[in-house]
Backbone bond lengths (Angstrom), bond angles and torsions (degrees), N, CA, C in turn:
res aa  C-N    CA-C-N  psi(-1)  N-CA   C-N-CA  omega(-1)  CA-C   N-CA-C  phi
1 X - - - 1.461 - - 1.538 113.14 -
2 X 1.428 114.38 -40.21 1.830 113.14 179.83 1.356 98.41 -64.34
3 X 1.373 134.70 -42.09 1.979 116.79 -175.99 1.495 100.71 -86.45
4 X 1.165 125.15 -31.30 2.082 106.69 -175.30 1.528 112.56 -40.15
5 X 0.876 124.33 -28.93 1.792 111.51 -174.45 1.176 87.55 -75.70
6 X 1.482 140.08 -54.69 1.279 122.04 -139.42 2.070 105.12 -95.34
7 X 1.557 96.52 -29.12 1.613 95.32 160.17 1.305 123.34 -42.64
8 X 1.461 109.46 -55.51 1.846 118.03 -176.93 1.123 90.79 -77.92
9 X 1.140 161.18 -13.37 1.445 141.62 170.16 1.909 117.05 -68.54
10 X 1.299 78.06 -38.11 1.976 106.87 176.39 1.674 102.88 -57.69
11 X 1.433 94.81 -38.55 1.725 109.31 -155.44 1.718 109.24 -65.75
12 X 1.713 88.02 -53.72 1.599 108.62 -177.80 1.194 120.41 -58.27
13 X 1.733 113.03 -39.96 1.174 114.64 -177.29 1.787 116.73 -75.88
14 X 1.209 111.72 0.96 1.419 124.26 -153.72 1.591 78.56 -91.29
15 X 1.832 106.73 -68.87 1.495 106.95 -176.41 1.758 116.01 -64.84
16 X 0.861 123.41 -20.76 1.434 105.27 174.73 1.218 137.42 -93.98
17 X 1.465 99.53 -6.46 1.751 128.24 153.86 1.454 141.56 -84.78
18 X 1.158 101.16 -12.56 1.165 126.47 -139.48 1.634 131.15 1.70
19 X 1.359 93.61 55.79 1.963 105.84 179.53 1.497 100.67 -109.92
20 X 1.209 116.62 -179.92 1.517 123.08 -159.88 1.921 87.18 -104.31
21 X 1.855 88.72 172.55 1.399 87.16 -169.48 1.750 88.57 -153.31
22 X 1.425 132.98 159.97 1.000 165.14 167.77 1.126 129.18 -114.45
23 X 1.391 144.01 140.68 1.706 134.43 -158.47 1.199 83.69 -165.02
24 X 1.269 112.48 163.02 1.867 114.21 125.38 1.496 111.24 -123.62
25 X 1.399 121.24 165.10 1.506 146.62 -164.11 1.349 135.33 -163.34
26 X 1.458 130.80 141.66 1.265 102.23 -174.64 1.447 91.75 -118.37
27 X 1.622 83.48 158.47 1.936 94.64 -159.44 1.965 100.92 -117.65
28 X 1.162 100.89 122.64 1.661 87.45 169.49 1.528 128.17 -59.11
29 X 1.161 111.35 126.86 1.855 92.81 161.16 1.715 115.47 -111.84
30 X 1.638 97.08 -167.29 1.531 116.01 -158.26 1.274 105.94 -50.18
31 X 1.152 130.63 -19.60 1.603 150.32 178.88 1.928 107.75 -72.80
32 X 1.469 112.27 -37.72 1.382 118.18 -177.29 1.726 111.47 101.06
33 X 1.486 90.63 -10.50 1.963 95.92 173.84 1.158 111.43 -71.19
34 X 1.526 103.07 149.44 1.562 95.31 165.94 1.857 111.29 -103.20
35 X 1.446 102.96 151.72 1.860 106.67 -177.73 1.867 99.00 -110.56
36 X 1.125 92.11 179.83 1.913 90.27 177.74 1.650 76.47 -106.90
37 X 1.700 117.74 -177.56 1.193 123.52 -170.18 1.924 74.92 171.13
38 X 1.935 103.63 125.53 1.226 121.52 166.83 1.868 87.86 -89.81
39 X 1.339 131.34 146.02 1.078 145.55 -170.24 1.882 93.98 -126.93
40 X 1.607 101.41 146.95 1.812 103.39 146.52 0.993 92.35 -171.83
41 X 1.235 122.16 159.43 1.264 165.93 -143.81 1.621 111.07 -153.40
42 X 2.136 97.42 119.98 1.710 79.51 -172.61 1.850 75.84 -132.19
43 X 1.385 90.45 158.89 1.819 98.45 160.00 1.744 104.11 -84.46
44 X 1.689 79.32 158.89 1.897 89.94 168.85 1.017 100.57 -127.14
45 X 1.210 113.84 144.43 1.671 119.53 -178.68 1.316 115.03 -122.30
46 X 1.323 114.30 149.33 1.508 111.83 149.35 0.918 131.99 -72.58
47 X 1.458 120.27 169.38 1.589 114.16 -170.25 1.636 114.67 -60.46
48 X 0.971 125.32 -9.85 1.534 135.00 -172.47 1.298 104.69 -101.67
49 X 1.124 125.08 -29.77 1.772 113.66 158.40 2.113 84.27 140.78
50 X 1.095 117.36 -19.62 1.530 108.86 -166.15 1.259 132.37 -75.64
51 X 1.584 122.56 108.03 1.394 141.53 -176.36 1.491 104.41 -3.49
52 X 1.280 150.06 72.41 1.123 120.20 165.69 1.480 132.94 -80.27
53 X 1.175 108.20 -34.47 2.049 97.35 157.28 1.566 91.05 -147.97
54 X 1.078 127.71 -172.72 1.924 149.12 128.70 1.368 111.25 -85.45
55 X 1.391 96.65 129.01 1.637 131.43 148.69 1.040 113.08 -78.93
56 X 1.281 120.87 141.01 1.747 120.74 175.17 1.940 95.01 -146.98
57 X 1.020 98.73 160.56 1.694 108.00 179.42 1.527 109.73 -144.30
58 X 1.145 121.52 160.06 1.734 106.43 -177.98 1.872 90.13 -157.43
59 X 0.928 105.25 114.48 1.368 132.98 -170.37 1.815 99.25 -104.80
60 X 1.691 99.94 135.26 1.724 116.25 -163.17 1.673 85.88 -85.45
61 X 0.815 113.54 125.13 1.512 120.76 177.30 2.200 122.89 -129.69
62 X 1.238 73.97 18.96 1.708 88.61 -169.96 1.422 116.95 -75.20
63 X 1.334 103.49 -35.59 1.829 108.80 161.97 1.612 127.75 -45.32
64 X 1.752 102.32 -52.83 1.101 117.85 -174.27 1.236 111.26 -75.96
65 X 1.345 127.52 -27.63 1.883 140.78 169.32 1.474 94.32 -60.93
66 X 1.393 124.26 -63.54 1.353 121.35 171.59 1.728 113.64 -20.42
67 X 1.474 79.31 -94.24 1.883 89.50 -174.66 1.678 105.51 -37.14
68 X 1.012 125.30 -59.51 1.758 123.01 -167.56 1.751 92.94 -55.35
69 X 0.877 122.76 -26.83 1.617 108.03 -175.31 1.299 107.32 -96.12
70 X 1.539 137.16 -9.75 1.528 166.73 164.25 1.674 89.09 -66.15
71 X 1.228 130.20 -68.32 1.083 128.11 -159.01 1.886 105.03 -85.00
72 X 1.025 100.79 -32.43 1.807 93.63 169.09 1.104 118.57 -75.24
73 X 1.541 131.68 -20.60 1.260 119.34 161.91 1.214 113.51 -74.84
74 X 1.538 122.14 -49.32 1.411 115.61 169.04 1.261 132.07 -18.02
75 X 1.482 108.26 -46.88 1.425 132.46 -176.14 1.385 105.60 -72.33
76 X 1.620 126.50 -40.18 1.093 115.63 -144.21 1.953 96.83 -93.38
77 X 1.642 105.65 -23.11 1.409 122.63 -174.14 1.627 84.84 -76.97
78 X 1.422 146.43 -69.30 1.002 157.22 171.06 1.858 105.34 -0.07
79 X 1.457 89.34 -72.84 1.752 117.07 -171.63 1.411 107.94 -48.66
80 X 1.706 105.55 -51.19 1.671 105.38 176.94 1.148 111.67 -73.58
81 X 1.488 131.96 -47.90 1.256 117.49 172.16 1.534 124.65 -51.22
82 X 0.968 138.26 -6.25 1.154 150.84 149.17 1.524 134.67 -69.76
83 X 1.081 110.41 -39.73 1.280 130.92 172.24 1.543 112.90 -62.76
84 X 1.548 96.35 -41.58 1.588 107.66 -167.16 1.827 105.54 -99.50
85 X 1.764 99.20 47.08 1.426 102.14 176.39 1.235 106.36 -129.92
86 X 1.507 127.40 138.15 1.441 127.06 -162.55 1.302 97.98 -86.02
87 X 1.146 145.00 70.54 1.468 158.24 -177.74 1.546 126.67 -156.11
88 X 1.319 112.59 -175.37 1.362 114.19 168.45 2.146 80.73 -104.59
89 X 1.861 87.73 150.91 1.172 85.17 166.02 2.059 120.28 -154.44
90 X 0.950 105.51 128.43 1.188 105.12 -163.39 1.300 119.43 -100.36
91 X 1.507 130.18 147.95 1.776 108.67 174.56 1.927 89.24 -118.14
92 X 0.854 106.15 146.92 1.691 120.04 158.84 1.082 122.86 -122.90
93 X 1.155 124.92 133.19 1.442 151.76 169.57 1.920 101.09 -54.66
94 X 1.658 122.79 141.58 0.801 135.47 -177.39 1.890 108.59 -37.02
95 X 0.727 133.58 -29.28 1.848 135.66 -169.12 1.610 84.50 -129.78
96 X 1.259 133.84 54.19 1.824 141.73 114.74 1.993 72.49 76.07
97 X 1.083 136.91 56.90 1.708 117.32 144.83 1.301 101.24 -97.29
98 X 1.468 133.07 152.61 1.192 136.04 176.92 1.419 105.97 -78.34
99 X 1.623 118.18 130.78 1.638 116.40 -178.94 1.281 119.42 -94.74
100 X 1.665 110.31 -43.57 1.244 147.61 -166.20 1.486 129.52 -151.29
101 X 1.108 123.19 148.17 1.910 138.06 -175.31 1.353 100.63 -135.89
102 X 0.942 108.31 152.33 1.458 136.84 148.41 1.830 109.51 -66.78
103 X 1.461 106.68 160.85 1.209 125.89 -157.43 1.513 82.28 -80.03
104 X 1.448 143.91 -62.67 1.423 126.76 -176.86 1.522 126.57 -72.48
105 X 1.230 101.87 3.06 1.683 105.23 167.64 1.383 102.83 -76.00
106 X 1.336 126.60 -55.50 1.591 150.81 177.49 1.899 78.46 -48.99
107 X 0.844 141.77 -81.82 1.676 135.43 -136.11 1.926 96.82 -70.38
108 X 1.178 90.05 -27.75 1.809 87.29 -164.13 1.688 104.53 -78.07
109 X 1.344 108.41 -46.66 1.474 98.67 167.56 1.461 133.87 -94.18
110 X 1.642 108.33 -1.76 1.676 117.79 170.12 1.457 106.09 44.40
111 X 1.699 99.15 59.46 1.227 118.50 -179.89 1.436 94.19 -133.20
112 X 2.166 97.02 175.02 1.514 72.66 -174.99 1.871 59.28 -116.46
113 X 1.746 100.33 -157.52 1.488 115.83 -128.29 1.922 62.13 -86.80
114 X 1.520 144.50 -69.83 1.469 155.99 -142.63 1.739 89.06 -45.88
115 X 1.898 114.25 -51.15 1.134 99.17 -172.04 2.092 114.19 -72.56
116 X 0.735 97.54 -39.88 1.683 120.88 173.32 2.148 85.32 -25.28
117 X 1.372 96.79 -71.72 1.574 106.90 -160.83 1.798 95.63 -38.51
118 X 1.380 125.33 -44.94 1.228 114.14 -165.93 1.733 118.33 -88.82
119 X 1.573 125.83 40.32 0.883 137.93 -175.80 1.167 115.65 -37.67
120 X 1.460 106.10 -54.42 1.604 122.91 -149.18 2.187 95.88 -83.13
121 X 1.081 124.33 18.16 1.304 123.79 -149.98 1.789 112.00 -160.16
122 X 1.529 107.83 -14.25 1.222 121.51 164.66 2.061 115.50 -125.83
123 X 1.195 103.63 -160.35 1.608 100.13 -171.45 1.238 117.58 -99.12
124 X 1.790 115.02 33.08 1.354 103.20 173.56 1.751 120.67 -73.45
125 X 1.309 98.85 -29.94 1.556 113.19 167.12 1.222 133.58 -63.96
126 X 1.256 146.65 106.73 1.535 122.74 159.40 1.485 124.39 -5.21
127 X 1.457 134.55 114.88 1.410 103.08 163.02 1.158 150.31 -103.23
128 X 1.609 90.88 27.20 1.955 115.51 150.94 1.869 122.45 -80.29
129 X 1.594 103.64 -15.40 1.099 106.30 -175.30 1.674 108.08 -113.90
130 X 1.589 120.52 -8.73 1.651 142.51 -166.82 2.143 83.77 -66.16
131 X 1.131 139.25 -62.28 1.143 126.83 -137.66 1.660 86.87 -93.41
132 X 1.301 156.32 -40.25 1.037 143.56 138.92 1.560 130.85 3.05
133 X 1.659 93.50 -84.75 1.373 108.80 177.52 1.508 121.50 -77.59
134 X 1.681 114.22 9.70 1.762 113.68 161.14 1.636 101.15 -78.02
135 X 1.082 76.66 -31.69 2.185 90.73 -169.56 1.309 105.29 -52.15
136 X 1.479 110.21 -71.22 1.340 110.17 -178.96 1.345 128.86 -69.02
137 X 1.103 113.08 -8.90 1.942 126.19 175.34 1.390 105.08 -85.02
138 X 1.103 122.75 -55.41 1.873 124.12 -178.94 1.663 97.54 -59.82
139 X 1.612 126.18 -48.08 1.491 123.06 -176.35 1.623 109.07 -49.78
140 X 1.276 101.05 -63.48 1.406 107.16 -170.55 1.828 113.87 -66.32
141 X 1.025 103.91 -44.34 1.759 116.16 163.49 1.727 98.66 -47.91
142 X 1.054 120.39 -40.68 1.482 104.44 179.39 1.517 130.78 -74.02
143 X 1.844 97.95 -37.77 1.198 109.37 -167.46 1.318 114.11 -91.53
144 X 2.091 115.82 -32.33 1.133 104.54 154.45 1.639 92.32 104.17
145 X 1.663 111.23 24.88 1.433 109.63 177.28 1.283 104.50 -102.50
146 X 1.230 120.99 165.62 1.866 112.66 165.93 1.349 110.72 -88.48
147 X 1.310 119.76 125.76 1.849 125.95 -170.30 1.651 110.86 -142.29
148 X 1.201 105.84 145.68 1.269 124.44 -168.44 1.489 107.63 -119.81
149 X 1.277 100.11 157.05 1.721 91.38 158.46 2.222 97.03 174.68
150 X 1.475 110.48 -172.29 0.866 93.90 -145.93 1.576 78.22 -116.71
151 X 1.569 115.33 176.17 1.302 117.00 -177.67 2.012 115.88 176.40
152 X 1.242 97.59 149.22 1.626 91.53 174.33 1.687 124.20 -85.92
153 X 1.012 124.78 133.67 1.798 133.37 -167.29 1.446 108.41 -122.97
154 X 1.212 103.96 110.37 1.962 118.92 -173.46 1.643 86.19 -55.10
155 X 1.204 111.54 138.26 1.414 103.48 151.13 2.154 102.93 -116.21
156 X 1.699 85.28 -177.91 1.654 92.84 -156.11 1.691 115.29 -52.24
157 X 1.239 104.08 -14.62 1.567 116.45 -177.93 1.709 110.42 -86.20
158 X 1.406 117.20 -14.09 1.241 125.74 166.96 1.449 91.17 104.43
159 X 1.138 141.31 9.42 1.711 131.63 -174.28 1.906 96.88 -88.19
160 X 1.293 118.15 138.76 1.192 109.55 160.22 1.824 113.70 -111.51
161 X 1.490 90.12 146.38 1.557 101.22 179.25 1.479 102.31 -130.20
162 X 1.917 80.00 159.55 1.985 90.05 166.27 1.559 125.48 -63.59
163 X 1.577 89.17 160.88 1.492 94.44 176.17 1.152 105.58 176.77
164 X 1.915 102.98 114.01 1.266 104.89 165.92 1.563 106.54 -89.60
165 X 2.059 93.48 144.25 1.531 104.61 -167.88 1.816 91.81 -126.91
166 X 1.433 85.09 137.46 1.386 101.62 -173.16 2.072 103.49 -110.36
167 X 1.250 109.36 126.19 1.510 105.73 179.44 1.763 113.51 -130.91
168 X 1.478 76.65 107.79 2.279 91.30 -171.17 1.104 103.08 -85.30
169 X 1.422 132.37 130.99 1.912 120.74 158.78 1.742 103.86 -90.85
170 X 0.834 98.20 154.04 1.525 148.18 174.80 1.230 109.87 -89.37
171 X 1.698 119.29 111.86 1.739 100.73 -176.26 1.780 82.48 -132.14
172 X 1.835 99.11 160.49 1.586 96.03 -172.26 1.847 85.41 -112.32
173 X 1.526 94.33 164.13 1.658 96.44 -176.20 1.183 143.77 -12.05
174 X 1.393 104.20 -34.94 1.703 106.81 -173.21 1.430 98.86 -88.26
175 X 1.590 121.82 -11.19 1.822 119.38 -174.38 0.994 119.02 87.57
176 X 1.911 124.84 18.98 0.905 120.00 133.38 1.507 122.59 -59.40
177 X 1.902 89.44 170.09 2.278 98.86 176.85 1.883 87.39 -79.12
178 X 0.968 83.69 135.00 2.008 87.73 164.73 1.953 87.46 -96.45
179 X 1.690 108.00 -66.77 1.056 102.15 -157.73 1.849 102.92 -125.06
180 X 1.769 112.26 -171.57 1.557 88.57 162.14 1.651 76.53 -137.03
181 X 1.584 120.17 136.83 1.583 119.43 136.39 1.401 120.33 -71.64
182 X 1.539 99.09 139.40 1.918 115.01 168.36 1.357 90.16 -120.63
183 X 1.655 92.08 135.87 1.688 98.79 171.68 1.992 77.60 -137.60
């Protein structure tokens, strides 16, 4: 019942246009469950351009709705657990780009997360301590060890302070990095 308005909306416009259309919906089956199902609908034509019927296909798509809603909670349990860490805290993407912070990483440098990504290239670093800590971030980003070390961090008032930063990877079953935490 939540996609039927917007299916027949899909539907009408399909026939009164006659261009193809794409949706998704969830469809009950013989069971009384409902599944998600991406739907489209294409015309076939003759060579002269004239409607001769619609094709439509409806593809089981309920797994993949699963996981995407698996992974937004992930994210969203992720975010608070993060938030609720007395630190600065960072997530990186497998090759060290910054993905995500915590709400006091964001307050300490009164950055937003786009400027954050360009650390290594603006004044969040010391820049007695910036050519150091590229060294050791690209090493360990390569090799995929967990490494720490210590360093100065502009905060939003322009004062820099210490901070030892610790960076763990995250590997998913096969032993790849999925992710790296900086706390």
């Amino acid at each position: 019942p939540d996609e039927r308005e917007e299916s027949r909306k899909a539907w009408l416009a399909c026939l009164s246009t006659g261009e193809a259309a794409e949706f998704s919906q969830r469809v009950r089956n013989a069971q009384g469950r409902y599944r998600w199902f991406l739907s489209r609908a294409e015309p076939l034509r003759a060579s002269d351009g004239t409607l001769l019927q619609w094709v439509g296909v409806n593809l089981d798509i309920e797994e993949l709705m699963r996981a995407q809603e698996a992974l937004r909670e992930s994210e969203r349990s992720s975010r608070s657990a993060i938030d609720g860490i007395a630190g600065l805290v960072g997530v990186l993407a497998p090759n060290g780009e910054l993905e995500a912070a915590n709400r006091q990483l964001f307050e300490y440098f009164g950055r937003s997360l786009e400027e954050l990504k360009n650390w290594g290239t603006n004044d969040a670093v010391h820049p007695e301590d910036l050519p150091r800590v590229l060294e050791l971030f690209k090493r360990a980003i390569a090799s995929g060890i967990p490494f720490n070390y210590e360093l100065r961090l502009r905060r939003f008032d322009g004062e820099y302070r210490w901070f030892d930063t610790r960076h763990v990877p995250i590997r998913d079953d096969s032993g790849r990095i999925a992710r790296w935490y900086v706390l």
